[in-house]
C-alpha positions in Angstrom: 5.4 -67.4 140.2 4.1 -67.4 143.8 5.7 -70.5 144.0 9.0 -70.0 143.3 10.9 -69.7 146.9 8.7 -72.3 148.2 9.3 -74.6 145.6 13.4 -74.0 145.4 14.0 -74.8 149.5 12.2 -78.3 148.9 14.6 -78.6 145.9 17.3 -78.4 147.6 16.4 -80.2 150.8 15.6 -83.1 148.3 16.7 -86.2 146.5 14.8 -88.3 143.8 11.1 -89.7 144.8 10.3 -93.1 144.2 7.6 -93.6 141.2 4.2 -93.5 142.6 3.2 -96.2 140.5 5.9 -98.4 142.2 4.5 -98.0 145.5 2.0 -99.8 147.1 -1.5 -99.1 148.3 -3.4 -98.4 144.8 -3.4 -94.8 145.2 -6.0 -93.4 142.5 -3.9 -93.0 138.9 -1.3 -93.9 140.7 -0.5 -89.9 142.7 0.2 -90.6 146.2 0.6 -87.5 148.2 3.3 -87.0 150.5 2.6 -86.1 154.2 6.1 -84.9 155.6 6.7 -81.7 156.5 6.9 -78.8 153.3 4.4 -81.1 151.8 1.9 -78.3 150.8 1.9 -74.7 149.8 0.4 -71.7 150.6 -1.0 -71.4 146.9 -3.0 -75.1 147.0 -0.5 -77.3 145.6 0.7 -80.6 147.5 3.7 -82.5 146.7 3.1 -86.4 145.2 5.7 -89.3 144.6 6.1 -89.2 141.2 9.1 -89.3 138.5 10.9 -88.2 136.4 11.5 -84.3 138.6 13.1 -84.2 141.6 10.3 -82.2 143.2 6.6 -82.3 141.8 3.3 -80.2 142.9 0.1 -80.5 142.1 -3.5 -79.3 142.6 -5.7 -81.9 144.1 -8.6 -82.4 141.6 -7.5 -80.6 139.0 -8.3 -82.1 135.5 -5.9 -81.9 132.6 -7.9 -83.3 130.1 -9.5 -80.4 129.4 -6.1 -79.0 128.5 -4.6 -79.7 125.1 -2.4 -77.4 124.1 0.4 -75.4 125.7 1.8 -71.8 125.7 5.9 -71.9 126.5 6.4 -68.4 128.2 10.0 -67.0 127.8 12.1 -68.0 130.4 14.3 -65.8 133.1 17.9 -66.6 134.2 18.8 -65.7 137.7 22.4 -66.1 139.2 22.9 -68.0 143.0 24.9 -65.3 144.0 26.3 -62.2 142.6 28.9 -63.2 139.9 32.2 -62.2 140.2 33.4 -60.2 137.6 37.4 -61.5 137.1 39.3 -64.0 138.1 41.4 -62.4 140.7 42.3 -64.2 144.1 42.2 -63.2 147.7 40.4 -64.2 150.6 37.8 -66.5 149.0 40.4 -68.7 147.4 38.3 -71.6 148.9 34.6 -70.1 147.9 33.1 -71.9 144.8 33.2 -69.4 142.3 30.2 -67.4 140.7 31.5 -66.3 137.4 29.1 -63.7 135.1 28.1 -64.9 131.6 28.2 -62.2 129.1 24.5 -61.0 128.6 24.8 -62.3 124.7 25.0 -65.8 126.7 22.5 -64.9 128.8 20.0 -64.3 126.1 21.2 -67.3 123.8 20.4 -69.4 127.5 16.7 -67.9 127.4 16.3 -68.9 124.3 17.8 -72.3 124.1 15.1 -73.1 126.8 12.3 -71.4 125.1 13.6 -73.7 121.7 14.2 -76.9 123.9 10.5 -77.0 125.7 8.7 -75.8 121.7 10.5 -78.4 120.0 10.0 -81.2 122.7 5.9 -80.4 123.5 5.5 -80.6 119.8 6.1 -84.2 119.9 3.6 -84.9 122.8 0.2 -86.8 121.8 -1.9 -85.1 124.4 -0.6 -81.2 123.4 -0.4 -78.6 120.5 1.9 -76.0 121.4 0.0 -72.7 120.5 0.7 -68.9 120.6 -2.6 -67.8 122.0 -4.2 -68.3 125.5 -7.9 -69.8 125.6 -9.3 -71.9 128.0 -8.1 -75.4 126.9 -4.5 -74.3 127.1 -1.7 -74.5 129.5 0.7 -71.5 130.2 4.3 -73.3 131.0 6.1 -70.7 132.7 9.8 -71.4 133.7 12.7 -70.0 135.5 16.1 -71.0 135.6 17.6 -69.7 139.3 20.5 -70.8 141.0 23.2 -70.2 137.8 26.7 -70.8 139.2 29.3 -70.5 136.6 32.4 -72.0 138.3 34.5 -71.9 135.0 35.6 -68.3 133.8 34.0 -67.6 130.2 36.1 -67.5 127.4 36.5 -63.6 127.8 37.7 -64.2 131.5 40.4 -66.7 130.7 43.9 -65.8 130.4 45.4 -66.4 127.2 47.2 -69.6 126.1 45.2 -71.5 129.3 43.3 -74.2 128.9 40.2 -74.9 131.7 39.8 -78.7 132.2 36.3 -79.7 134.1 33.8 -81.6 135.3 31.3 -79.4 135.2 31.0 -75.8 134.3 28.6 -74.9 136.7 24.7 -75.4 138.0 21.4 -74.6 137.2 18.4 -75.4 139.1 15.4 -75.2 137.4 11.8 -74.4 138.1 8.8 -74.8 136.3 4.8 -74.5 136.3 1.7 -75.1 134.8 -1.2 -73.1 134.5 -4.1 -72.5 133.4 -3.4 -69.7 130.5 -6.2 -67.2 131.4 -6.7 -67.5 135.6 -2.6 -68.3 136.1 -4.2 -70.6 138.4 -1.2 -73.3 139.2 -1.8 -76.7 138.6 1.5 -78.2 138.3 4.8 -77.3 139.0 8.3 -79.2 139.4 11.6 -78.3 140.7 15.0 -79.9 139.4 18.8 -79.0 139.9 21.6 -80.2 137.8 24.7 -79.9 137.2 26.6 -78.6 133.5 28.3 -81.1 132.0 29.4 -84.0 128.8 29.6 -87.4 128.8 27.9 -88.5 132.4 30.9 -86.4 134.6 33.9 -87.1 132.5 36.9 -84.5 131.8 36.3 -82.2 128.9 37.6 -78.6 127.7 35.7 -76.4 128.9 35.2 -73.9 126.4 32.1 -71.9 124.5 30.7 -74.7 122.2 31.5 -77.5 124.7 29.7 -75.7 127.4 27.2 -74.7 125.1 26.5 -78.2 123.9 26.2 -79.4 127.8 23.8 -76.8 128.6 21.6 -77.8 125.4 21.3 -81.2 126.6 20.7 -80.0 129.9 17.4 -78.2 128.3 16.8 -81.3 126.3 16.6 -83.8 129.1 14.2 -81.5 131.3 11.8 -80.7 128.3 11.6 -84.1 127.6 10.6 -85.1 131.2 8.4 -82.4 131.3 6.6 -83.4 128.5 6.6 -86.9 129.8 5.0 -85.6 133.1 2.2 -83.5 131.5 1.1 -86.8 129.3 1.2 -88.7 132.4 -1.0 -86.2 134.3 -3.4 -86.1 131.3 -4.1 -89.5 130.7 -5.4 -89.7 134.3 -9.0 -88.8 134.2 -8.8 -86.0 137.4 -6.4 -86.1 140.0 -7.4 -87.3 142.8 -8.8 -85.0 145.5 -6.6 -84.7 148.6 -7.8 -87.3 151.9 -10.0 -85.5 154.0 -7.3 -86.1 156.8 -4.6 -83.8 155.4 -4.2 -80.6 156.9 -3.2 -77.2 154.8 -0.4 -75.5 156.7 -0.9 -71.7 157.5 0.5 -70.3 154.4 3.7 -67.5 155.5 2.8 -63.8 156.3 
């Protein structure tokens, strides 16, 4: 996804949009598109004030209506930084730690997302989720970058220890729509969260508790995203961009 590094630094640099249908000035469907800086990329997308995802792009006149069915595309796990292998100590004592998951883990993670999105698009009014490309269906493609494991796996604890936390970690997530034979983007949204139970309270962290705060994790964002996608499809086109915007020079 050409998107991808474009898409994470606004991420990060922001916090929650108001919900364009909130704000004033009776913006068409209700997409109001935002004119501060990073507010376009190089591949056509512009960001709009719009819930429930931290970050949301879209593609000015694009119609979604005539999409109704979707393709979930296996997702790929990427770590922040390079996980540490052990829990030794030395001159990083103050560093947030980056543990590695086992690869099992890793795969049960890629396919915990792939299960969360299926599950959660099959209940949507607007979309059948479908195994075969064709030109009424979206291609959700999704990446999960950013994993910081901050709590050593079972394998890495010392025995007899119990690991008490918050939060096991961080995941940001980034996700796109497309059409399912050009790959043209048409939507994409960017959200980073943190792993844990019980809205931040204490908890042992250990393989089923994490595992059960990581499946709710998946849970929540599949269920905005199918939230978003209805919301873009019951508006009859988006709306094309104001002839006074300006596309920035996309990056050599």
């Amino acid at each position: 996804m050409k998107i991808l590094p474009f898409l994470l630094l606004t991420v990060l640099a922001l916090g929650g949009l108001a919900c364009a249908a909130d704000l004033p000035g009776g913006a068409p469907g209700g997409v109001v598109y935002a004119s501060d800086q990073g507010a376009a990329t190089p591949e056509g997308l512009y960001k709009i004030q719009w819930q429930p995802f931290e970050s949301t792009f879209v593609k000015p006149g694009a119609d979604l209506q005539v999409y109704d069915k979707v393709i979930v595309e296996p997702a790929t796990v990427a770590y922040k930084t390079p996980p540490r292998q052990d829990d030794t100590r030395g001159e990083d004592d103050m560093i947030v730690p980056n543990y590695a998951l086992p690869e099992a883990s890793i795969k049960a993670l890629e396919q915990a997302f792939h299960d969360a999105f299926v599950k959660e698009l099959g209940k949507s009014k607007e979309f059948t989720v479908v195994t075969t490309p064709g030109p009424d269906v979206l291609r959700i493609a999704g990446r999960i970058i950013d994993l910081q494991v901050t709590v050593p796996p079972q394998g890495d604890q010392e025995l007899g220890t119990a690991y008490h936390t918050v939060s096991a970690g961080s995941m940001t997530l980034v996700l796109e729509a497309q059409d399912s034979l050009s790959h043209e983007p048409l939507v994409a949204v960017g959200q980073t969260r943190a792993v844990q139970l019980n809205d931040g309270a204490i908890y042992s962290s250990n393989p089923a508790s994490n595992s059960s705060a990581v499946r709710s994790l998946l849970q929540e964002w599949a269920s905005d995203l199918r939230r978003e996608l209805d919301q873009f499809h019951a508006l009859p086109k988006l709306p094309a961009l104001p002839a006074s915007a300006k596309m920035p020079t996309p990056a050599s």
